[in-house]
C-alpha positions, 0 to 999 in steps of 0.5 A, a space after each residue: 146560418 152559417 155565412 159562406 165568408 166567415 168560414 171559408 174566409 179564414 184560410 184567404 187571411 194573410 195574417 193566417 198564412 205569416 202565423 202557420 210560416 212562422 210556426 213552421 220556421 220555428 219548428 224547422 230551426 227547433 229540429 236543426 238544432 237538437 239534432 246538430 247537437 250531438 249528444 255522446 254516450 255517457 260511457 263513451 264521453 267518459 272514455 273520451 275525457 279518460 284518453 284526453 287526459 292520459 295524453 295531456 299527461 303524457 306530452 306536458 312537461 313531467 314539472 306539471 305534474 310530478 309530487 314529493 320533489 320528484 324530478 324526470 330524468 333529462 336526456 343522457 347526453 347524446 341522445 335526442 329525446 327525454 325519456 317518454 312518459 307513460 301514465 295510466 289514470 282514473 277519472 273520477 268524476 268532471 263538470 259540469 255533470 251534465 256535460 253533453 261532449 269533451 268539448 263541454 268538459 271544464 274540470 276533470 278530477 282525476 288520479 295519475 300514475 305515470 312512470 318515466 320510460 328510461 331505457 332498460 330501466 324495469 317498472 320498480 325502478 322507474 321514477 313515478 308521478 303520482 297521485 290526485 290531479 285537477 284537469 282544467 279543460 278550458 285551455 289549450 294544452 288542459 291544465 294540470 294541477 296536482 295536490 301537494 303538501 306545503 309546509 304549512 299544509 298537509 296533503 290530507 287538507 291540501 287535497 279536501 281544499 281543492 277536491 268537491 266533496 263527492 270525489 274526496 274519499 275516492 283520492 284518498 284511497 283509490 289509485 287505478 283499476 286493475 285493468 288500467 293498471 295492467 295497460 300502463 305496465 304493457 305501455 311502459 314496458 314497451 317505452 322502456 324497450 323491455 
């Protein structure tokens, strides 16, 4: 026999009721939070990093990141601004890898190819900062770190000492792809008032 209390007495229990509250609180903040966190594309994360870091390069100081002693140009006399600096890049790859937005990002590993816009000046003429470059997300403006032989070192070791061995081979033979390429040479050309 089944008693009238013992079955329908569980739902009268208030230790029930602080137990189905808590499950649904529980429930509740677990959905608030996986959808408040927003997770980007990974195609469209990759453009994000890719547009961080042509900027970044674009506005920091050409001594950040240029290589084999080359120096920028200084404003001729007379004139307000320094030449622009117009960069095309490749991302190679950033961590962490599973990185779900730009704010996410730490490290972006990179290739940079950037021309100082002189005035008249064509594409062959202009000085250029170019070559492999580490993006240090976590301040603000990012750091540019570039690779560059010492006299002790060669670019080859320089490059594979600070270059995760997954995006080694990729600096030392790729530079920006075709479609890159063409949008830098557009950007400079405008810059450059050709």
């Amino acid at each position: 026999m089944i008693s009238r209390v013992g079955v329908g007495g569980w739902y009268r229990s208030v230790f029930v009721w602080i137990e189905v509250c808590l499950l649904a609180a529980s429930l509740g903040v677990a959905a608030l939070v996986t959808s408040t966190t927003p997770r980007t594309d990974p195609a469209v994360l990759r453009q994000e990093i890719l547009t961080r870091m042509r900027t970044t390069l674009e506005q920091a100081d050409p001594k950040d990141h240029q290589h084999a002693g080359h120096t920028a140009p200084q404003a001729p006399a007379g004139d307000q601004a320094p030449p622009a600096i117009v960069c095309g890049v490749h991302v190679y790859g950033y961590e962490p890898t599973g990185a779900a937005t730009l704010a996410d990002v730490e490290t972006v590993y990179g290739f940079h190819l950037c021309g100082v816009a002189e005035q008249k000046r064509h594409w062959d003429g202009a000085v250029k900062l170019v070559g492999p470059v580490i993006m240090d997300m976590t301040t603000q403006p990012p750091g540019i770190q570039v690779v560059e032989a010492t006299a002790d070192v060669r670019f080859v070791d320089r490059l594979r000492e600070m270059f995760p061995d997954k995006y080694e081979e990729l600096a030392l033979r790729e530079a920006l792809p075709a479609s890159e390429m063409a949008d830098l040479r557009r950007r400079y050309d405008a810059a450059a008032g050709l």
